[in-house]
N, C-alpha and C positions, 0 to 999 in steps of 0.2 A: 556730167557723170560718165565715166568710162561704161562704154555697152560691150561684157565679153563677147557677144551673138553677132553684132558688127562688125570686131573685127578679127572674127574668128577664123581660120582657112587660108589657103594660100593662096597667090596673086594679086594682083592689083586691090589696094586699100587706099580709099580717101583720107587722110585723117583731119585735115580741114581745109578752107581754101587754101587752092593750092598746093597745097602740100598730100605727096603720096608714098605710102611704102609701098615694096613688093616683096612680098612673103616667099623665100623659095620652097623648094617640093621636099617633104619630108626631113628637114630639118636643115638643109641646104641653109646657106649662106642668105639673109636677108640685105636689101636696099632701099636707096629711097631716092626722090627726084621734089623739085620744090623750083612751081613756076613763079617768077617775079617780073615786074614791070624794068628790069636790068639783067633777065637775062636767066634761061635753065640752070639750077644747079641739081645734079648729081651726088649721091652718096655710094661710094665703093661701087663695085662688078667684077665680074667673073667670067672667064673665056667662056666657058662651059656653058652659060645660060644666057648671057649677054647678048644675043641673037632675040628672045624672046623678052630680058630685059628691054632692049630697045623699043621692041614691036611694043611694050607697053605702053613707055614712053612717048610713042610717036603719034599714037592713040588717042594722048591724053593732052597731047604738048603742040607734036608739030612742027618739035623746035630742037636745034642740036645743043649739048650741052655749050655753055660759058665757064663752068667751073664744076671740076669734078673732085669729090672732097676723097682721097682715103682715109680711112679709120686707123689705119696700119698695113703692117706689110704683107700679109700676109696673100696666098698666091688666091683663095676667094676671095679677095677683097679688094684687087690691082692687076689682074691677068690681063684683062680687059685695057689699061691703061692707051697703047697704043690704037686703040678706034676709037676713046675720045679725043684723045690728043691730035688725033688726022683729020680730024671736023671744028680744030681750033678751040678745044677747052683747055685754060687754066689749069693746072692739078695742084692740090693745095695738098699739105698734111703739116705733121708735126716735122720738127728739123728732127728730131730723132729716126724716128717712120724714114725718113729717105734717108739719114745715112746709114740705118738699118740693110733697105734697098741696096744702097753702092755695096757694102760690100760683102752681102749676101746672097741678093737678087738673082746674078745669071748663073750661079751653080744650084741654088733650090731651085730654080726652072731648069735647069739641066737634069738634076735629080726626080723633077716631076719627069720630064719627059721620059725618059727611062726604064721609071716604075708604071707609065701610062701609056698605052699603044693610041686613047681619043686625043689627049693631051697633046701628046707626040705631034700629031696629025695638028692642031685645031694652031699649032704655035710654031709651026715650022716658018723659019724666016723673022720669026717676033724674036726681038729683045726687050728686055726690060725696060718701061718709061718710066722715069724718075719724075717726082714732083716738081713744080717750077717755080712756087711760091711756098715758101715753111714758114715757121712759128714757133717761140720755144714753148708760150703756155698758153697764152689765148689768143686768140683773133677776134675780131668783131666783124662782121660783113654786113654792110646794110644798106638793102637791095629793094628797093621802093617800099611799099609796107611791111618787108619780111626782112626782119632782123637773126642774123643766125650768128649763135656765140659758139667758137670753135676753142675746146677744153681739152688739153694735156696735160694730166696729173701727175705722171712718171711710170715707171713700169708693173704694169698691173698681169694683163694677157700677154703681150709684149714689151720691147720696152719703150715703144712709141706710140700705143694706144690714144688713141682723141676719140671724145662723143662731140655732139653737135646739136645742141638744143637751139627751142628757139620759142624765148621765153613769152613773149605774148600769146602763143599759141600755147603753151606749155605742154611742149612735145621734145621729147630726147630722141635721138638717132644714138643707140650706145655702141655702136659695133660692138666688136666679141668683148668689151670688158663688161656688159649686160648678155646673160644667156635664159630662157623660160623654157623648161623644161629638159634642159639638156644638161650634162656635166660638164662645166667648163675645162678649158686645155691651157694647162698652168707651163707647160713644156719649158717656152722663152719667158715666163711671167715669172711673179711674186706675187703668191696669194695674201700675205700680211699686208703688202700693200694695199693690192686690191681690196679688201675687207675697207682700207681706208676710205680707199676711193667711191665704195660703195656710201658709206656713210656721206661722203660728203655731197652728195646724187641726190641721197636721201634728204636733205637740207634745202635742195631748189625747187620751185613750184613746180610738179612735175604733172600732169594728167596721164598722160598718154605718153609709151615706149615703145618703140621701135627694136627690139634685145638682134644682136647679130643672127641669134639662131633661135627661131622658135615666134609663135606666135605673138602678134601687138598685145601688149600686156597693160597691166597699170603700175602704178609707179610701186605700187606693193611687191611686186617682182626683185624689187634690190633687196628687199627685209629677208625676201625667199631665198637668195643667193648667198647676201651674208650669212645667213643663219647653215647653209649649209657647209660653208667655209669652216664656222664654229663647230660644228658637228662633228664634222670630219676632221680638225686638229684635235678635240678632245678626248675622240675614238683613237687616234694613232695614237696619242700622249698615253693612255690608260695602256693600249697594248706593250710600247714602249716599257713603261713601267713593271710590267708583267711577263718581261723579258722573250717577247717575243723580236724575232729579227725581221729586218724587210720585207724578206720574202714573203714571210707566214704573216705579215699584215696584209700587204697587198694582195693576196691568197684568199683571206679571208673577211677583210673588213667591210661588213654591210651597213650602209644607211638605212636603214628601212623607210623615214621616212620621203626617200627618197627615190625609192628602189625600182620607180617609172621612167625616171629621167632615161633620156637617150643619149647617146654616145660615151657606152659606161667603157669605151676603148681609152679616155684620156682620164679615168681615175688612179690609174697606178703611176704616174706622173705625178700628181699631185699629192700624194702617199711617198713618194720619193722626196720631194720636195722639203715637206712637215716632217717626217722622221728626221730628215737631215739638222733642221731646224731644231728639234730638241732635244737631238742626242747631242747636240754643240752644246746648248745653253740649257735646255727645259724652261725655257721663258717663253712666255707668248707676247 
């Protein structure tokens, strides 16, 4: 039975043998690591914290990665690529996810640098490392007792999104296409997708989630997500109807049920998104 009090807070989480998230600070970018009798795996990193990512690592393990999974391309979730791949990991994703990377990669890192004087500093000399092993929809990895099924649905958050379950345990690693507590960032996504995808999350034994942002959850967290997808298409459709234009949605459309979540910066994206969607068709 999931204990919210266990795995409440940030940093270092057990979630079963073996297997660990790390929670970043204040809604930061989460990961995960998963010791096996074939070798460390790795779940995403981040220049930015990857210094203490490792120190927990190294803590718990001892051991450098074998394979380091991205979730997608995104710059918390791949900055870091270049220090595992200098210590001899694999880097797996979806074939999407890296041809995203190729040729996206060195101008959103250019544009990070830019807009970020630590960034600047922390990536002077890095270019971007691409994955060296893809997959179009699943992978299977199985690494002495630990079996990990690697899933790409299509574009949800991006458009190369993979989670990483690993069904004996029945624990999800969902990078950013799972978020708890926070508004998700639809920018390079499809939320009607995503709503799919969530469902179909919702269909596998799930205990225990690992959401990109926000605290270890239970599997109840996808129900929470969708529902607020739903919400907020229903709300634009009504404003829509009622002849209000983008601006004066975006302006003014509250979830109340919602109205804790953090990073309320990526809801006017996803308000762009929906209007556009039903001012085309008005179908959902």
């Amino acid at each position: 039975m999931f204990d919210a009090k266990l795995y409440a807070g940030e940093g270092v989480k057990q979630l079963a043998e073996g297997v660990y998230a790390f929670i970043g600070h204040d809604g930061d970018s989460n990961y995960g690591f998963i010791t096996t009798s074939r070798g460390l795996v790795v779940i995403d990193n981040d220049i930015r914290s990857v210094a203490e990512f490792r120190q927990a690592i190294g803590a718990k393990t001892g051991q450098n990665a074998k394979y380091l999974i991205n979730t997608h391309h995104a710059f918390d979730h791949t900055s870091a690529n270049h220090i595992f791949a200098r210590e001899g990991a694999t880097i797996v994703s979806s074939a999407t996810c890296r041809q995203v990377m190729v040729e996206t990669g060195e101008s959103k890192l250019a544009a990070m640098r830019a807009s970020d004087a630590q960034i600047k500093l922390l990536t002077e000399g890095v270019n971007v490392v691409l994955p060296d092993l893809t997959f179009e929809r699943r992978l299977s990895l199985h690494l002495g007792s630990h079996h990990l099924e690697l899933i790409h649905f299509g574009q949800g958050h991006t458009p190369g999104d993979s989670i990483v379950y690993l069904p004996e345990e029945k624990i999800l690693f969902g990078g950013d296409l799972v978020m708890n507590g926070y508004n998700p960032q639809v920018r390079e996504g499809n939320p009607y997708n995503w709503i799919d995808f969530l469902e179909e999350m919702e269909k596998m034994s799930i205990a225990t989630i690992v959401p990109g942002h926000g605290f270890v959850a239970p599997q109840a967290c996808l129900g929470r997500l969708k529902s607020y997808f739903l919400a907020m298409h229903q709300n634009v459709e009504i404003m829509v109807k009622n002849g209000k234009n983008l601006e004066e949605i975006q302006g003014n459309l509250i979830l109340p049920a919602y109205r804790e979540w953090g990073k309320v910066r990526f809801i006017p994206d996803t308000i762009k998104i929906m209007y556009a969607r039903i001012k085309n068709d008005n179908k959902f």
